[in-house]
GUFI-566567 format. One line per 8 residues: number of its first residue (from 0); their letters; for each residue x, y, z of N, C-alpha, C, O. Coordinates in Angstrom, 3 decimals, always signed. Atoms other than C-alpha are relative to their C-alpha. Layout:
residues N
NUM> A> X Y Z X Y Z X Y Z X Y Z | ...
This chain:
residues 178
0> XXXXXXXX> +0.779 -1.126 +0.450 -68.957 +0.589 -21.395 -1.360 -0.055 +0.673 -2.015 -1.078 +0.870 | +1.377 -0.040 -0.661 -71.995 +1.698 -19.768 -0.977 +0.303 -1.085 -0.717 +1.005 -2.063 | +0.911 +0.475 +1.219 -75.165 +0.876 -21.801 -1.565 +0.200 +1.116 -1.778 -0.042 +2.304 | +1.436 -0.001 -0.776 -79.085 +1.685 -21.143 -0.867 -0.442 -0.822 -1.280 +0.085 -1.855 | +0.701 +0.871 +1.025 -81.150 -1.416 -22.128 -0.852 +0.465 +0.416 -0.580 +1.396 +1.175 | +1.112 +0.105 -0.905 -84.831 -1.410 -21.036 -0.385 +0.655 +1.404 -1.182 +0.165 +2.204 | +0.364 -0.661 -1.038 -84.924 +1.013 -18.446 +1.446 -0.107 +1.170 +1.582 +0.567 +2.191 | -1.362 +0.763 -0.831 -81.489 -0.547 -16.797 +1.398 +0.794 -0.320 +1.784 +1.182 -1.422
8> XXXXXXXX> -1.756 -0.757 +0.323 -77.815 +1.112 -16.428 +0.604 -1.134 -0.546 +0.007 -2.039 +0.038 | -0.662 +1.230 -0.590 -75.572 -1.888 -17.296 +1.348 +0.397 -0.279 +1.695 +1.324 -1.011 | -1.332 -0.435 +0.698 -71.943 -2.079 -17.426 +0.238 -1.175 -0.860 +0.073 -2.348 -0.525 | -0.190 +1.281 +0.654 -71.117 -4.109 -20.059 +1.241 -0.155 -1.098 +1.497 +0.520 -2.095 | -1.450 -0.104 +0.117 -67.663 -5.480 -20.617 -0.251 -1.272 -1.022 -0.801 -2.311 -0.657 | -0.223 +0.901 +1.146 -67.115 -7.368 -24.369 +1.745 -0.782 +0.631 +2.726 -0.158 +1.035 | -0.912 +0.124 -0.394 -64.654 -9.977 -23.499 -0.042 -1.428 -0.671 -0.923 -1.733 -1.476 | -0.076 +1.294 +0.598 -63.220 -13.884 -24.233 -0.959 -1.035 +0.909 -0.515 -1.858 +1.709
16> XXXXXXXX> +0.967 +0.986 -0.902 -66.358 -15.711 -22.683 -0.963 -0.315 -1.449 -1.130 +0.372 -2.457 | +0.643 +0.677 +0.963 -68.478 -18.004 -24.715 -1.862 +0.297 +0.092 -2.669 -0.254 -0.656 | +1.126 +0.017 -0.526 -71.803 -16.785 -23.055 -0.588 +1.568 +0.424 +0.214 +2.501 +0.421 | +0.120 -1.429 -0.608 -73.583 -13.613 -21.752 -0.033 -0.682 +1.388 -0.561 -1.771 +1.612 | +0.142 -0.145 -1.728 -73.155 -13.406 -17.777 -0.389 +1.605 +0.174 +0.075 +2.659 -0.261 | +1.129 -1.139 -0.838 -75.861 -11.071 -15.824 +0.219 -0.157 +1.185 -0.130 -1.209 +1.720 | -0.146 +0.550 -1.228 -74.791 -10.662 -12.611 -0.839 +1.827 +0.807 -0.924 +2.852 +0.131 | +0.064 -1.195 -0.729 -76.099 -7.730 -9.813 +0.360 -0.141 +0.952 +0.190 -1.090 +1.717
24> XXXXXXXX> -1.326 -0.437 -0.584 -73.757 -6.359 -8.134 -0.693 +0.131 +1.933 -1.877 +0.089 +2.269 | +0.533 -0.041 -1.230 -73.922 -6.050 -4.175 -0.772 +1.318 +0.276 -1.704 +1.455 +1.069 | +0.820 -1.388 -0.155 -74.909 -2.318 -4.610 -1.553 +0.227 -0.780 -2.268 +1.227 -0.840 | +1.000 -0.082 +0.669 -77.633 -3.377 -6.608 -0.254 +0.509 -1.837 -1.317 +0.568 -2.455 | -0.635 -1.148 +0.744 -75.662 -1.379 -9.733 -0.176 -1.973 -1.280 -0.449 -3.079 -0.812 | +0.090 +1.186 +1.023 -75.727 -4.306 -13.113 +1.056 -0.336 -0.905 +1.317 +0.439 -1.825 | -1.598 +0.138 +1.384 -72.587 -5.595 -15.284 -0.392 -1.464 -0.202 -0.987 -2.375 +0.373 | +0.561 +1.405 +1.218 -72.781 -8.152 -18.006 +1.225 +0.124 -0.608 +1.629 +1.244 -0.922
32> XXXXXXXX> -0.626 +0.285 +0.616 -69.898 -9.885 -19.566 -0.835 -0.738 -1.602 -1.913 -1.320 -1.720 | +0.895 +0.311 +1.304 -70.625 -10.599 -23.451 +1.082 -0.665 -0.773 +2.145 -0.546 -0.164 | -1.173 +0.429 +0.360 -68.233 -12.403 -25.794 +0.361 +1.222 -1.237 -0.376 +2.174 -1.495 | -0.497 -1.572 +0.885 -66.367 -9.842 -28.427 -0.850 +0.305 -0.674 -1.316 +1.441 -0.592 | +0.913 -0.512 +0.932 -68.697 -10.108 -31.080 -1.363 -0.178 -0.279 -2.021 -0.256 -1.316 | +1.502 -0.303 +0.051 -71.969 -10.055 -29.460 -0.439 +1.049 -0.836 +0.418 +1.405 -1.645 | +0.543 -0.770 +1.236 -74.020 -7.636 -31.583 -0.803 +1.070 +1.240 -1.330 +0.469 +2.176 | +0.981 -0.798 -0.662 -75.877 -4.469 -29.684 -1.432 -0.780 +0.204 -1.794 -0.776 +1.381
40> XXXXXXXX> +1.114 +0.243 +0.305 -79.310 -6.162 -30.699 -0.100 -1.121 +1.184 -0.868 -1.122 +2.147 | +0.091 +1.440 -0.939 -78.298 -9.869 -29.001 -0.026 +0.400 +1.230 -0.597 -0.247 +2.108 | -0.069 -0.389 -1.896 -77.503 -7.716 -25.617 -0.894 +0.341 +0.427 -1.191 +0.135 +1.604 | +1.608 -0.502 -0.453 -80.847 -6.129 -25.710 -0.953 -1.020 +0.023 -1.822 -1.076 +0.893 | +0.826 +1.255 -0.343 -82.508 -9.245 -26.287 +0.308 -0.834 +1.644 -0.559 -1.076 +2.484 | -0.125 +0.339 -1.344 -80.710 -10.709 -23.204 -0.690 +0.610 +0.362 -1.868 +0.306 +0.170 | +0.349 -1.178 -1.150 -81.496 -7.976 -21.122 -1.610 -0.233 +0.280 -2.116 -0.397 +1.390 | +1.629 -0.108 +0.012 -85.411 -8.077 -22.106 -0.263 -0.983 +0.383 -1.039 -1.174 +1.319
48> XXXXXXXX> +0.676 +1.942 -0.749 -85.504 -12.241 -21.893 +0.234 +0.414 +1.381 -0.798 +0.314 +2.046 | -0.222 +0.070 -1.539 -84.091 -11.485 -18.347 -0.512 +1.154 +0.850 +0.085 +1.460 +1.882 | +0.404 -1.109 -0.717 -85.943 -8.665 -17.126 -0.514 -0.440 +1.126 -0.297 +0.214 +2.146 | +0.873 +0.411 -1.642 -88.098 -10.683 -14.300 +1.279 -0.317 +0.940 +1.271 -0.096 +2.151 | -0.841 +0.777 -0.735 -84.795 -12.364 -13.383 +1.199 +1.238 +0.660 +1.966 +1.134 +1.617 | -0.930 -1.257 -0.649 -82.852 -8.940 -12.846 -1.033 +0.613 +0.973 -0.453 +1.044 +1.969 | +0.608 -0.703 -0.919 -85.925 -7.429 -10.908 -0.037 -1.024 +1.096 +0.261 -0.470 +2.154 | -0.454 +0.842 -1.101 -85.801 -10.788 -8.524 +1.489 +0.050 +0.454 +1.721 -0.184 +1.640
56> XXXXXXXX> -1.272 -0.104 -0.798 -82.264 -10.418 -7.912 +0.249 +1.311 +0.563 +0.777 +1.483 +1.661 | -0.099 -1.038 -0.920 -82.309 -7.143 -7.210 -0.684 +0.301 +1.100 -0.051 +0.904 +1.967 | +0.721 +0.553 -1.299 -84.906 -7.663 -4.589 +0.881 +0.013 +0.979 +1.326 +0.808 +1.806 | -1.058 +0.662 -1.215 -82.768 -10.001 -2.887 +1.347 +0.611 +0.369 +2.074 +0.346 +1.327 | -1.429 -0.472 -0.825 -79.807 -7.916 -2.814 -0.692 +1.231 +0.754 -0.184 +1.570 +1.823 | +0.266 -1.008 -1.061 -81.756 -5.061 -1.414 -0.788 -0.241 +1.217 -0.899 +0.572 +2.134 | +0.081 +0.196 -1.046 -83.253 -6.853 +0.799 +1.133 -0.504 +1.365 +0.912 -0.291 +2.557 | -0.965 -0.064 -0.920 -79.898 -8.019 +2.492 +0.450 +1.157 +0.100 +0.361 +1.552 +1.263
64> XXXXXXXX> -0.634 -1.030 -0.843 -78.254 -4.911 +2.574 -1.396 +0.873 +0.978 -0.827 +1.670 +1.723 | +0.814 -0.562 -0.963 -81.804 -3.402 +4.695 +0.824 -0.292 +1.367 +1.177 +0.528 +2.214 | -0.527 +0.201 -1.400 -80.262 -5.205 +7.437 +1.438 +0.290 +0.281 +1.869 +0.193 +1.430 | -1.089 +0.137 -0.483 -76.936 -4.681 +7.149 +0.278 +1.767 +0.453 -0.561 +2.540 -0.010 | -0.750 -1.351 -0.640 -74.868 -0.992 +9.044 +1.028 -0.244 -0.882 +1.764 -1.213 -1.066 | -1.616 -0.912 +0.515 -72.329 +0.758 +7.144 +1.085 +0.073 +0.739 +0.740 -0.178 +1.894 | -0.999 -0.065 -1.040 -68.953 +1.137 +8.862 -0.008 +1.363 +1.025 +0.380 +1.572 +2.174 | +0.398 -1.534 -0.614 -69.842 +4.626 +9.725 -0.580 -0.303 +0.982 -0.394 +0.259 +2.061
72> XXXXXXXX> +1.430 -0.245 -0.865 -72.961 +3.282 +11.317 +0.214 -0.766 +1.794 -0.577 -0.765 +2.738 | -0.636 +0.520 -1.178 -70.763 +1.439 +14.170 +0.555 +1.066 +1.260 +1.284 +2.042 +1.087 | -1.005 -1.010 -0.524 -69.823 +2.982 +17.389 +0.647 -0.671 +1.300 +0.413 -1.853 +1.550 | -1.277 +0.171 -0.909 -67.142 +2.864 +20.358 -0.817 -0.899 +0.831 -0.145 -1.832 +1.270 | +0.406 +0.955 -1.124 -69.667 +0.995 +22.688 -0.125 -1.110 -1.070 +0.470 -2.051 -0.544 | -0.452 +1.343 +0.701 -69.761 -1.854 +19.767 +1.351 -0.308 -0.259 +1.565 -1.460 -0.635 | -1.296 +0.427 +0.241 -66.092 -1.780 +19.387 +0.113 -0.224 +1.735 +1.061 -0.944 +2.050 | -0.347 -0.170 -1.569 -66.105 -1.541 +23.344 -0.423 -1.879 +0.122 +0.304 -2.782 +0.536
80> XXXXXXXX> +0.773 +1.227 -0.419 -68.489 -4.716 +23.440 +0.739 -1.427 -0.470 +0.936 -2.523 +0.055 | -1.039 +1.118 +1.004 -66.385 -6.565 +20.552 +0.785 -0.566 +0.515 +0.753 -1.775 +0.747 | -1.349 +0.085 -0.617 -63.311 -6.386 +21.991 -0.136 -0.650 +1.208 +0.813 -1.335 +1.590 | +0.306 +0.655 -1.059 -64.974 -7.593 +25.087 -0.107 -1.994 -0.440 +0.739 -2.839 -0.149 | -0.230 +1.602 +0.839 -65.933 -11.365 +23.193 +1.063 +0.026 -0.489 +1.615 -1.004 -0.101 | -0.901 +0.749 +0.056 -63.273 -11.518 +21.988 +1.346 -0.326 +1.032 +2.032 -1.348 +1.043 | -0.888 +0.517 -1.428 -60.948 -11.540 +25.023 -0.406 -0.560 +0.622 +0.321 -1.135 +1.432 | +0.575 +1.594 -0.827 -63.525 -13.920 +26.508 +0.575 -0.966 -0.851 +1.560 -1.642 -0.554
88> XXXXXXXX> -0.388 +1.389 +1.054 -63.125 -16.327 +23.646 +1.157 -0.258 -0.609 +1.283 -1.378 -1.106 | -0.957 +0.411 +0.835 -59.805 -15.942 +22.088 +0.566 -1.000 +0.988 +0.665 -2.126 +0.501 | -1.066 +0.603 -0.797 -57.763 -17.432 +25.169 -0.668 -1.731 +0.531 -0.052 -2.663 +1.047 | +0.496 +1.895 +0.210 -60.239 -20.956 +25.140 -0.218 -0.087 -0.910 -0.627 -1.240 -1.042 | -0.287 +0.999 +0.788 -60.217 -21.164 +21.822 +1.614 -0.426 -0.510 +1.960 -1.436 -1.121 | -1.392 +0.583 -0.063 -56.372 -21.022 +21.858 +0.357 -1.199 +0.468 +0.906 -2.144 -0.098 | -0.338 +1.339 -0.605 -56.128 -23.386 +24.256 -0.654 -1.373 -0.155 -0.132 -2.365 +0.355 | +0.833 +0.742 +0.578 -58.980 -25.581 +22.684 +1.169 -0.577 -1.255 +1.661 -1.705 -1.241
96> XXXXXXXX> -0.777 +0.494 +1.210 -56.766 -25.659 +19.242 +1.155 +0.156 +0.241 +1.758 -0.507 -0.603 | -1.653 -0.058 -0.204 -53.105 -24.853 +20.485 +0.790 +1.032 -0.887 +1.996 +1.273 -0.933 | -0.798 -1.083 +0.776 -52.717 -22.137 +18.042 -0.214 +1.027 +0.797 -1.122 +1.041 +1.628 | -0.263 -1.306 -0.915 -51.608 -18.581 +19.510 +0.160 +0.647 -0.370 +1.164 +0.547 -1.077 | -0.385 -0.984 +0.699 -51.960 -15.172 +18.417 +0.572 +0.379 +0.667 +0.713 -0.017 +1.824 | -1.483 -1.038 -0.896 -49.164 -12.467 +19.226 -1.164 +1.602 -0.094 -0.811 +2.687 -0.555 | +0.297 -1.577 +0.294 -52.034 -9.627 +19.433 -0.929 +0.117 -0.771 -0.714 -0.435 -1.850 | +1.194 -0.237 +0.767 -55.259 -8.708 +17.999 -0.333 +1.476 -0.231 +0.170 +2.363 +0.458
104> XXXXXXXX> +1.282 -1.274 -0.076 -57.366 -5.826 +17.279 -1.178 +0.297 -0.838 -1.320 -0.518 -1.750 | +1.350 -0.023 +0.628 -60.664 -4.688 +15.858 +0.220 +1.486 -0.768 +0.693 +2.567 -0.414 | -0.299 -1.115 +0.843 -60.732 -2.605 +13.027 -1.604 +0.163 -1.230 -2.573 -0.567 -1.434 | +1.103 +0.233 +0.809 -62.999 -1.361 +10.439 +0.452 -0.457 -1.342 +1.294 +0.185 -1.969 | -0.599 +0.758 +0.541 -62.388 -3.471 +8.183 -1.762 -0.508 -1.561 -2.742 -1.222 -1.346 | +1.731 +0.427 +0.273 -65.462 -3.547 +4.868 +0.028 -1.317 -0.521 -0.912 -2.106 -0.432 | +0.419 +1.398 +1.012 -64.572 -6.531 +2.693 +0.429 -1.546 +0.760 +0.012 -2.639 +0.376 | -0.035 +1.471 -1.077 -63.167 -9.312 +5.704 -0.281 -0.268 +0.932 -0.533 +0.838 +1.410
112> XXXXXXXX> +0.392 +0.386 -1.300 -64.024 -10.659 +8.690 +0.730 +0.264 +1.000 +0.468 +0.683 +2.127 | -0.730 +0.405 -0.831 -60.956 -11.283 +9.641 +1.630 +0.052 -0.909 +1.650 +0.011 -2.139 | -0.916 -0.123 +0.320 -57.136 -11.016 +9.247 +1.046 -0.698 +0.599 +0.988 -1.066 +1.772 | -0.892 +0.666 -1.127 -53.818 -12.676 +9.920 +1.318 +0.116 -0.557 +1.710 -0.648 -1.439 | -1.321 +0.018 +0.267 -50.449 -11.613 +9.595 +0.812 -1.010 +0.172 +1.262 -1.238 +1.295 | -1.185 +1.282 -0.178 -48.149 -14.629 +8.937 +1.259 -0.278 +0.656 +1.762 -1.318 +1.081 | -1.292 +0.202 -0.659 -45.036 -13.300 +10.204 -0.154 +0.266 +1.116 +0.650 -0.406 +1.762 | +0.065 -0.483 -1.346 -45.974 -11.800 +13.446 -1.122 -0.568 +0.902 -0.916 -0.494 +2.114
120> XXXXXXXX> +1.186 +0.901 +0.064 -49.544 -13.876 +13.824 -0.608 +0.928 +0.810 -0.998 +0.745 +1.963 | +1.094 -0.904 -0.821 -51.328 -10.733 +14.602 -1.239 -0.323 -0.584 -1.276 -1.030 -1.591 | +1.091 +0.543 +0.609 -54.792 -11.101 +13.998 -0.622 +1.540 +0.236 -0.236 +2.396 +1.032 | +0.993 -1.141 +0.560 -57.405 -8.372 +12.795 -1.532 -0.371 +0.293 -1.631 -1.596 +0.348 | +0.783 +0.960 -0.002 -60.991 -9.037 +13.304 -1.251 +1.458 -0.803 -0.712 +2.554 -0.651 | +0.778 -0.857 +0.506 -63.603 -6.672 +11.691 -1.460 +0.810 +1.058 -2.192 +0.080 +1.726 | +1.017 -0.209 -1.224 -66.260 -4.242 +13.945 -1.046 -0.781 -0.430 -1.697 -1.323 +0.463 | +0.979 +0.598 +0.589 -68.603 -5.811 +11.826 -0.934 -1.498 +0.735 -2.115 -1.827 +0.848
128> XXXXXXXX> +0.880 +1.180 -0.521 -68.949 -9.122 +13.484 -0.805 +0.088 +1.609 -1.406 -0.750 +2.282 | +0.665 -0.320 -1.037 -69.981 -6.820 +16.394 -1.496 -0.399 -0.119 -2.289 +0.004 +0.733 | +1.591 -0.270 +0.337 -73.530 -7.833 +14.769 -0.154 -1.723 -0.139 -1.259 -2.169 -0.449 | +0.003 +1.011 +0.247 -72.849 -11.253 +14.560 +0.162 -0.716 +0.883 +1.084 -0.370 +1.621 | -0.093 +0.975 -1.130 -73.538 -14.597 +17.074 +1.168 -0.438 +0.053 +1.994 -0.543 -0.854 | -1.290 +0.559 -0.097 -70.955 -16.032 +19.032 +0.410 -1.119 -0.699 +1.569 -0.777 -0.936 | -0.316 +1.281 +1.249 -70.323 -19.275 +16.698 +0.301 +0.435 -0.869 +1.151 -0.199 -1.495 | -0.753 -0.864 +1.427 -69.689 -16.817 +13.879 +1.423 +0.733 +0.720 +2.563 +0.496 +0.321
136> XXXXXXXX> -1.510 -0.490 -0.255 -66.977 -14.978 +15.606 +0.805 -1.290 +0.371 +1.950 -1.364 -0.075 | -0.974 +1.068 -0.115 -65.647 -18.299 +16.814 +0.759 -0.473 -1.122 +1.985 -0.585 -1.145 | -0.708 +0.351 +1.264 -65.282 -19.498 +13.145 +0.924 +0.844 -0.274 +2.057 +0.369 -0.356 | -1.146 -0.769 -0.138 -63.367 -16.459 +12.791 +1.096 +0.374 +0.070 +1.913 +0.915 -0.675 | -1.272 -0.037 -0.829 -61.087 -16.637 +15.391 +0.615 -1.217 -0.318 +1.844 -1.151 -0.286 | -0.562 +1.281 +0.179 -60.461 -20.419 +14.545 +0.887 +0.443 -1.206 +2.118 +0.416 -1.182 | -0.341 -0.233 +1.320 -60.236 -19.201 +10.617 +1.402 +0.755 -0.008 +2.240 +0.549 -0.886 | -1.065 -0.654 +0.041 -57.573 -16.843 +11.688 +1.371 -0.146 +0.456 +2.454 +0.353 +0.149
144> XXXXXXXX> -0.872 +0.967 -1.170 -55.808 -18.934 +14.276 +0.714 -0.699 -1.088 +1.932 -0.561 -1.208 | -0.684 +0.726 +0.869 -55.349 -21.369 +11.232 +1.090 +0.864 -0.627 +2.193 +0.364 -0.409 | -0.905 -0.988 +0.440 -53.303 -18.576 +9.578 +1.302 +0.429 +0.552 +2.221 +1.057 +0.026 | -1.307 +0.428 -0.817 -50.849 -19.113 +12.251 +1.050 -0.735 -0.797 +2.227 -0.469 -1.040 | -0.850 +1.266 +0.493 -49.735 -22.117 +10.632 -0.168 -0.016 -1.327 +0.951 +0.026 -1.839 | +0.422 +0.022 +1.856 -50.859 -22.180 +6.932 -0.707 +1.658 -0.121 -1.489 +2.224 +0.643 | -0.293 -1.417 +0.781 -50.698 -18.679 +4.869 -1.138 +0.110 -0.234 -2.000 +0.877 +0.195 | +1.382 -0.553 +0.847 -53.234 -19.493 +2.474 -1.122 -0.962 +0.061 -1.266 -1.457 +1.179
152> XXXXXXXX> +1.591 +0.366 -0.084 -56.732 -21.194 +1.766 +0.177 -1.665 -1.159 -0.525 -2.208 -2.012 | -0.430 +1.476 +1.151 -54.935 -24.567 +0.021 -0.570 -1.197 +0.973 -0.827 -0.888 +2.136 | +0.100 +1.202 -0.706 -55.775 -28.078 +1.345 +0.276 -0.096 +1.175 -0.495 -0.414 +2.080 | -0.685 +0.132 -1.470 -53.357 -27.959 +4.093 -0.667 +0.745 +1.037 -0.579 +0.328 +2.192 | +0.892 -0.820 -0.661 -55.821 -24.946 +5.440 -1.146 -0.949 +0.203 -1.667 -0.976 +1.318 | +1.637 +0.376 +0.209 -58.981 -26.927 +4.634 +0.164 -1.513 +1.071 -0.747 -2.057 +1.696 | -0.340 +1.036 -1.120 -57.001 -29.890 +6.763 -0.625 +0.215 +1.776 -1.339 -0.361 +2.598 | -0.032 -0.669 -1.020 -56.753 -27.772 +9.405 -1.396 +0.213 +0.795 -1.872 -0.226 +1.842
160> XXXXXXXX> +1.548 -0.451 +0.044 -60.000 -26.463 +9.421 -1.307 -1.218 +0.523 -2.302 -1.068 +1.232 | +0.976 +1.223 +0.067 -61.800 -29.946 +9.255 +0.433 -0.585 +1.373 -0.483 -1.177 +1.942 | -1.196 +0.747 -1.392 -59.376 -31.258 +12.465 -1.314 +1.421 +1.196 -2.360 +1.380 +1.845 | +0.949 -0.561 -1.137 -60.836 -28.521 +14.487 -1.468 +1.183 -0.167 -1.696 +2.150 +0.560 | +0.975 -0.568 +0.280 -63.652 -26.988 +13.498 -1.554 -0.580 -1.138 -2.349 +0.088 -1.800 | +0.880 +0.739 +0.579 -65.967 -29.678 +11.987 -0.996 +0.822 -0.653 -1.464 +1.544 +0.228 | +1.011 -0.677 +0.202 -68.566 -27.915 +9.950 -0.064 +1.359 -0.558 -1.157 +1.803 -0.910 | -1.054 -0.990 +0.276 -66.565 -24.906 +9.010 -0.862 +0.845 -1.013 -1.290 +1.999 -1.053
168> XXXXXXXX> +0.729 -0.462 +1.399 -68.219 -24.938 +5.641 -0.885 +0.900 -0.159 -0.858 +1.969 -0.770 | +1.493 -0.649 -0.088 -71.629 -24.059 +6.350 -0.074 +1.023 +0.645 -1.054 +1.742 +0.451 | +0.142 -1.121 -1.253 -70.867 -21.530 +9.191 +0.535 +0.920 -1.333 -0.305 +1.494 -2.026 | -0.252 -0.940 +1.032 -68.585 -19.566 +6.506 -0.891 +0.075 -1.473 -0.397 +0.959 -2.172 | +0.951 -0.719 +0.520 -71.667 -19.480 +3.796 -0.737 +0.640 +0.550 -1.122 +1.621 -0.086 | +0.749 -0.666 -0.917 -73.734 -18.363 +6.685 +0.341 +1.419 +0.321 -0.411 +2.289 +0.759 | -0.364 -1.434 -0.477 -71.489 -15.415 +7.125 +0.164 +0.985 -1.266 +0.075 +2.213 -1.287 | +0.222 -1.034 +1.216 -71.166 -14.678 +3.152 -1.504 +0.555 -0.200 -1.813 +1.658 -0.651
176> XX> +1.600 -0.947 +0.236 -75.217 -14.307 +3.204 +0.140 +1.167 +0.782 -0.535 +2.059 +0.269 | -0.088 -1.374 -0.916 -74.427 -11.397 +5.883 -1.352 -0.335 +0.770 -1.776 +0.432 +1.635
């Protein structure tokens, strides 16, 4: 249900949690989980204790999206340019790790980086990382390469991952900050 504490939209979903959670959203937009029989009064009290802490987070999310382009905001000479790195780089880092795609392409793509069909080991890559250094698309292409061989994101991936791509970790938070 949508609710207007203190000047704030929120959405706020009564549910089986032992706690209030305040989170803001990437659009900057506000939802709050509450447990069933929070009380109207206790949610407004949240809301008010946390008022500095919702105007700092919203900050910070509007200050990342300043920098970021919409998919709209991409055009054919960045898909032109894309497509260019990556046909430099896919065919040494194949031969670097020994995995092999059957076929790529660049798509607009808003919520992944990257894609990888299991049965056919096509790979997807997003225009997006048209904005992004080469070491980020490498992780990428590695991340997707792995998908060759392992499906999903279990151990046997995180094996993988650690074998050739030392460091893996930190590059993929680097790419959730955008």
């Amino acid at each position: 249900m949508i609710v207007f504490i203190e000047g704030y939209q929120i959405d706020v979903t009564r549910k089986d949690v032992k706690r209030f959670n305040l989170r803001v959203r990437s659009d900057g937009s506000l939802a709050m989980s509450v447990p069933r029989r929070a009380t109207d009064a206790s949610i407004r009290i949240f809301v008010r204790e946390n008022s500095v802490w919702i105007e700092k987070a919203r900050t910070r999310v509007e200050q990342r999206m300043e920098g970021r382009r919409s998919l709209d905001d991409y055009t054919e000479a960045d898909r032109i340019a894309l497509k260019k790195r990556i046909a430099d780089r896919l065919p040494l880092i194949e031969a670097k790790t020994g995995l092999r795609a059957n076929g790529w392409t660049v798509r607009k793509m808003k919520t992944r980086w990257g894609s990888c069909n299991t049965k056919t080991h096509h790979l997807n890559f997003s225009i997006m990382l048209a904005d992004k250094p080469d070491y980020l698309l490498d992780y990428v292409i590695v991340h997707e390469l792995v998908h060759t061989k392992v499906a999903d994101h279990g151990p046997a991936f995180k094996v993988y991952m650690d074998r050739l791509m030392p460091g893996w970790r930190a590059l993929q938070i680097e790419l959730r900050k955008g």
